[in-house]
C-alpha positions as CSV (number, residue, x, y, z in Angstrom):
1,X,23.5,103.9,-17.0
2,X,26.3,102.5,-19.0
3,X,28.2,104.9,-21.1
4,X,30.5,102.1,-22.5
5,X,33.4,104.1,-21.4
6,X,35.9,100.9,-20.5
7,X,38.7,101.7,-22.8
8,X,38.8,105.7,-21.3
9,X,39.0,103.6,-17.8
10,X,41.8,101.4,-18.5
11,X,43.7,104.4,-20.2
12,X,43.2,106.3,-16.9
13,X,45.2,103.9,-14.8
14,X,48.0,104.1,-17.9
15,X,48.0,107.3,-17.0
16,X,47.7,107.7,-13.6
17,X,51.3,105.3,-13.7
18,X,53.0,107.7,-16.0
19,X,52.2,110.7,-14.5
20,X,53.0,109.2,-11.1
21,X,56.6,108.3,-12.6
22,X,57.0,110.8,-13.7
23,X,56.4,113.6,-10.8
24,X,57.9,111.2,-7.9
25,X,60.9,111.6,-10.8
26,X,60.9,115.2,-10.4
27,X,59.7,115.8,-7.1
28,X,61.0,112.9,-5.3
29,X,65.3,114.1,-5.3
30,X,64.1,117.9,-4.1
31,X,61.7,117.0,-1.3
32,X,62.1,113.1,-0.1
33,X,58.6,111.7,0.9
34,X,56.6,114.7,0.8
35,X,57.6,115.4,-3.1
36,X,56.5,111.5,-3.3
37,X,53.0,112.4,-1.2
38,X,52.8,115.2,-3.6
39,X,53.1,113.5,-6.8
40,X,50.2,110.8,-6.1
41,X,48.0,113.6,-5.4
42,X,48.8,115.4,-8.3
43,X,49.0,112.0,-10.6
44,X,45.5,111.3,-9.2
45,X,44.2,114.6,-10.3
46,X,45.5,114.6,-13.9
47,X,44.2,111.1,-14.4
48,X,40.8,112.3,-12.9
49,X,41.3,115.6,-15.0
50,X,42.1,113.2,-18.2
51,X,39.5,110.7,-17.8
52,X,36.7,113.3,-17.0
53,X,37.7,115.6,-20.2
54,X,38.5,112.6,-22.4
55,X,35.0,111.2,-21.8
56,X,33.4,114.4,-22.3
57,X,31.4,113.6,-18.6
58,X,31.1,117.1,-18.5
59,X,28.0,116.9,-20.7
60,X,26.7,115.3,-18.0
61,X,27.1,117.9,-14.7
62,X,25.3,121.2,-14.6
63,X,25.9,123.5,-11.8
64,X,22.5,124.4,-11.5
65,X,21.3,121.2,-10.1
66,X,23.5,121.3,-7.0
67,X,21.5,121.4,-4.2
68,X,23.4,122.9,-1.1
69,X,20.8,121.9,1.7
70,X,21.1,118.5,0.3
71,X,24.9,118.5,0.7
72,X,24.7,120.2,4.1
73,X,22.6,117.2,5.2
74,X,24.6,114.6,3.9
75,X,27.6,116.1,5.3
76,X,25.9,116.6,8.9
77,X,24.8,113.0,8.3
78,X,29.0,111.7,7.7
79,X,30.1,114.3,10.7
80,X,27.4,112.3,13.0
81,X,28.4,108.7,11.8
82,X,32.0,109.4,12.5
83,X,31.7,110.9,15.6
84,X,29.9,108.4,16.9
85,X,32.2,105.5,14.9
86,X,29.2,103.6,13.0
């Protein structure tokens, strides 16, 4: 399903750049790497927090469809595979 949503993707790396200058500027001077490790996670997060409100995506989740035995097997399913390194 294509929701023609290019332009709201290309902005999202625009603003995953700023938001990464602009934290690793603040955070980078008070706390060396980890203020650097710091602002990518938090750059990430606003850009996934822009590009998910921007879009309006949120239209498209409802809470009530989550289902947690389905989860539960799919995570038993990754812990299995990586114990096992296939």
């Amino acid at each position: 399903l294509s929701l023609e949503k290019t332009v709201f993707y290309s902005l999202t790396g625009v603003v995953t750049t700023v938001l990464l200058a602009l934290l690793a500027i603040l955070l980078l001077p008070s706390y060396g790497l980890p203020g650097y490790l710091w602002s990518i996670i938090l750059a990430n997060f606003g850009a996934a927090a822009f590009c998910f409100l921007s879009t309006r995506s949120y239209r498209y989740f409802s809470l009530k469809n989550i289902d947690l035995q389905y989860i539960k097997n799919l995570l038993g399913y990754q812990v299995a595979t990586s114990a096992f390194g296939r």
